[in-house]
N, C-alpha and C positions, 0 to 999 in steps of 0.2 A: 710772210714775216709778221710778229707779233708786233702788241703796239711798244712793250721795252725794246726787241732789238730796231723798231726803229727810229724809236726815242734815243737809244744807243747809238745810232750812227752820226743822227743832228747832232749830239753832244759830246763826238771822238773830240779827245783833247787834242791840241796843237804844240808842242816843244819847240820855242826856237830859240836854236842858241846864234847868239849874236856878236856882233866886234867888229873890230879892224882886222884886215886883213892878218895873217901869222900868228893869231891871237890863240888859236887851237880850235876854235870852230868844228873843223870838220872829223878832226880827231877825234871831241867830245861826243861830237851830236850821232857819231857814227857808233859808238861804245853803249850811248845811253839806248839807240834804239832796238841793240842787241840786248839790252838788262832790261828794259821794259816791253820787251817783243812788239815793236811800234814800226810801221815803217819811217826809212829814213826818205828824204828829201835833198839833195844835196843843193843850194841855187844854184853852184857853180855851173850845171849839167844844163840854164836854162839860158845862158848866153849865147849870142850869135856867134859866130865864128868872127865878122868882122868886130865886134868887142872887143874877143880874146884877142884877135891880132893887133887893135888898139891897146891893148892894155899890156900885152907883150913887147909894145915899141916905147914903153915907159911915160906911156899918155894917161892921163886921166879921163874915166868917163864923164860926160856932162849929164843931164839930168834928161835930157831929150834920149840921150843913148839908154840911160836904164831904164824908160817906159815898157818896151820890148819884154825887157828881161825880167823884170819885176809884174807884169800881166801873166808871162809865161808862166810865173812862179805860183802868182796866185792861183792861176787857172789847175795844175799842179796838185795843190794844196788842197784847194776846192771839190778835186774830183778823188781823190782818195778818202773811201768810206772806214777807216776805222782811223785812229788815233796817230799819226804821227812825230815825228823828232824831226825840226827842220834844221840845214847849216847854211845860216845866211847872215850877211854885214846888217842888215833893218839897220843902216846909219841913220838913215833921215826917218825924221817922225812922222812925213807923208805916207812913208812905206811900211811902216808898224803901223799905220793907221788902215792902212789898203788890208793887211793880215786881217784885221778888226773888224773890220765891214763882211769878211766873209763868214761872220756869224757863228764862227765854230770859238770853244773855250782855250783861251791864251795864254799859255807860260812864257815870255822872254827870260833868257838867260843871259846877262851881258856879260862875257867876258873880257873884263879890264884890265889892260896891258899898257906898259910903257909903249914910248916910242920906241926907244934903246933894245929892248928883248922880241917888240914885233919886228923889228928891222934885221935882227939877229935870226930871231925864226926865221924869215922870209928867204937871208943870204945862205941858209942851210937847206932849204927845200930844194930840190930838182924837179922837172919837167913840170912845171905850173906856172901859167901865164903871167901871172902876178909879179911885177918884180920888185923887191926889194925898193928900190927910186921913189916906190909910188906909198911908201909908207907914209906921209906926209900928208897928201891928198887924200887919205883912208883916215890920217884925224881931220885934218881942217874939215870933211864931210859931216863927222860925226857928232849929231846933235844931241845934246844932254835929253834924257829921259825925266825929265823933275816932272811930274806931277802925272806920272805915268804907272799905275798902281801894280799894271800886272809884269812891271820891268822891276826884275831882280838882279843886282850888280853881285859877280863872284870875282873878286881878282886874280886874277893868274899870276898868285905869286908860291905857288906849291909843285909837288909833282903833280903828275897827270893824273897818277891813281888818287890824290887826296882833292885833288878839284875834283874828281868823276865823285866819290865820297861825301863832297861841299853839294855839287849839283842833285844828286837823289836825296839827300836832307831835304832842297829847299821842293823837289819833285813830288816826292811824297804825298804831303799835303795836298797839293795842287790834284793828283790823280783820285785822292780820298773822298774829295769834292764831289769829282766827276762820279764814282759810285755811288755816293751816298744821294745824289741828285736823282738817280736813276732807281733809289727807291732800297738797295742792297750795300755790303760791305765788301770789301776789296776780296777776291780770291785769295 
């Protein structure tokens, strides 16, 4: 391997779109890794089963329960060599911090929603553990990103295609970096 591709793999960018649960997350992040040929990451895919069954009895998890889940995640994230799109809640600022520390370059994407339209999402989905109940505990968790540079807030107040639209606007840039750091210009 030469010394760019593996300067190129230390500096695969990272995507993660983030929220409250119902917010579209996984919609997005699944859409954008198919436009930007990235793998996708789903968290959801890193929880235990006794989580899911927790969270399916309308419990919230506590912060000891998403250790687990959130190592898994990193670990994940960490071992995938080129540029990923991840779908994950990053509520707490510990756990964008954890993304951070694994040294790879950072895009968050907050997608910000009401309680009223996450709660609404949540009661039209089928077969996901999540329920609707626990929309509450998915804000009261989540912690304001103020003084958090590479947190980008999109509101989900559009269709889906004009947030995918909003979200490769603010993406762009971010990937422009990542070549131009590498010495080249985007394909």
């Amino acid at each position: 391997m030469n010394g760019l591709a593996a300067r190129a793999l230390d500096d695969a960018p990272v995507i993660v779109v983030m929220g409250v649960s119902g917010c579209g997350k996984s919609t997005l992040a699944k859409w954008l890794a198919v436009h930007f040929g990235l793998t996708l990451i789903e968290a959801d895919d890193h929880h235990s089963a006794a989580n899911r069954a927790h969270m399916a009895a309308g419990l919230a998890l506590t912060d000891a329960m998403r250790e687990p889940f959130v190592r898994s995640l990193c670990r994940a994230i960490g071992s995938e060599l080129g540029g990923c799109v991840v779908a994950f809640s990053a509520l707490r600022r510990t756990h964008r911090q954890r993304l951070r520390a694994l040294g790879r370059p950072l895009l968050f994407l907050h997608l910000d929603i009401d309680r009223s339209r996450a709660e609404q999402q949540l009661r039209a989905r089928r077969s996901h553990f999540m329920p609707a109940s626990l929309v509450d505990s998915q804000f009261d968790a989540l912690e304001p990103a103020d003084g958090e540079p590479d947190v980008q807030v999109l509101p989900v107040n559009a269709s889906a295609s004009e947030l995918a639209r909003r979200a490769i606007l603010r993406i762009e840039p971010f990937l422009q970096q990542r070549f131009d750091a590498l010495g080249g210009a985007a394909p």
